[in-house]
N, C-alpha and C positions, 0 to 999 in steps of 0.2 A: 596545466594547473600549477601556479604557483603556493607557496607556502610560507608561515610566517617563520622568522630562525627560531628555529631549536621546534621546529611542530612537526613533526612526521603528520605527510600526507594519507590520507584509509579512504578508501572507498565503503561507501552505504548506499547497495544500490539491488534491491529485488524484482524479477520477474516472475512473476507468479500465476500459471493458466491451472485455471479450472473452473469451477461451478456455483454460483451462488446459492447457499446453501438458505440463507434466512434472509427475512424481509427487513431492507435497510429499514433502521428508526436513525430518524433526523429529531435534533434536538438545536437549541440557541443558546448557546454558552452563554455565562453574567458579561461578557464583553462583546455582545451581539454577533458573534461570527458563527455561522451555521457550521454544526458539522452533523455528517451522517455516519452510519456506522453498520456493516451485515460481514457475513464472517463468509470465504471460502472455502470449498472443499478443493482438496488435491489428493489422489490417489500415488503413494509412492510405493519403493521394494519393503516399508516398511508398513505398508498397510494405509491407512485412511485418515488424510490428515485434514485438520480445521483452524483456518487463519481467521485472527479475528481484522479486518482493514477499515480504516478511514477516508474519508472524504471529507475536505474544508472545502469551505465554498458551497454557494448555490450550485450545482451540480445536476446532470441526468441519473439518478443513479440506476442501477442496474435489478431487472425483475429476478426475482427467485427462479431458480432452475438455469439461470440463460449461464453459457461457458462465457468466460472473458480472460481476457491477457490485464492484468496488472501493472504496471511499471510505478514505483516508489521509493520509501525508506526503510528502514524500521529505526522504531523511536517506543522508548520507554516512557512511559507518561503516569504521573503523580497526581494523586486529585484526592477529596477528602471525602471521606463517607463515614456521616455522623460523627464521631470525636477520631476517628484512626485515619493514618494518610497512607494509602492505598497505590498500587501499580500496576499498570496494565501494558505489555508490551504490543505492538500492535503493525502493520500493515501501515503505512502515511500515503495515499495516492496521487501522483503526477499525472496519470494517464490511468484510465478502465476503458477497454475495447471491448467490444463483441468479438469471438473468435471470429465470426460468418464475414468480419471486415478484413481479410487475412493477407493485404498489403500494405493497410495502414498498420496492422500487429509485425509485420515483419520489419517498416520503418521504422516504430519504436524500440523495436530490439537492437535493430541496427544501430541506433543513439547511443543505448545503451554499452552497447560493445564497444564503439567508439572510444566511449567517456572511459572504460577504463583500456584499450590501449595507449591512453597520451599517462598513462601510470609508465609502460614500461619502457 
C-alpha cells in the first residue's frame, strides 16, 4: 500500500461471526442505490453484543437466525431526521457468508490478514 506524503497509512478492516439477529429492511436511497440494513449478534467475554451492518448493492441478504462471517468497514454515516443531523456508526459489508460455507470464510479471512501484513 502506498500513501500520499504526509498521510499516515490505518487500516479499517472488521471480521465479524455471528448471528443475524433482525430481518434485513432494504430501502432506495434519493440517489437510487439500494442499501439494506439488519443488525448482528456476537457473544463476547463481555456478554452479548449487537452490530448494526450494511449492505449497498442489490445483494443476497441473509435470513434471520442463519450464523455468517462478515468481512467490511466501519464507517460513521450522517443523514438528517426531520430538522437534526444525526449518526449512526455502522458495520459497511464487502463480503456476508454463511458459516456452513467454511472454505470460502476461511479465504476471506485469509484476504484479510493478508491486507494488513503488507502494513508491516
Amino acid at each position: 500500500m502506498k500513501s500520499e506524503p504526509g498521510i499516515d497509512i490505518g487500516v479499517n478492516a472488521v471480521v465479524l461471526v455471528g448471528q443475524v439477529s433482525s430481518a434485513a429492511v432494504t430501502r432506495e436511497l434519493a440517489n437510487g442505490e439500494i442499501v439494506s440494513s439488519f443488525d448482528i449478534v456476537t457473544h463476547t467475554e463481555n456478554g452479548r453484543v449487537s452490530v448494526p451492518v450494511s449492505m449497498q448493492g442489490e445483494q443476497e441478504v441473509p435470513e434471520c437466525d442463519t450464523q455468517v462471517c462478515v468481512i467490511g468497514f466501519v464507517r460513521r454515516r450522517f443523514f438528517r431526521s426531520g430538522s437534526r443531523v444525526e449518526s449512526r456508526t455502522e458495520v459497511v459489508t464487502s463480503e456476508v457468508i454463511p458459516m456452513r460455507r467454511k472454505a470460502q470464510v476461511r479465504r476471506a479471512i485469509s484476504r484479510v490478514v493478508e491486507n494488513f501484513s503488507t502494513l508491516i
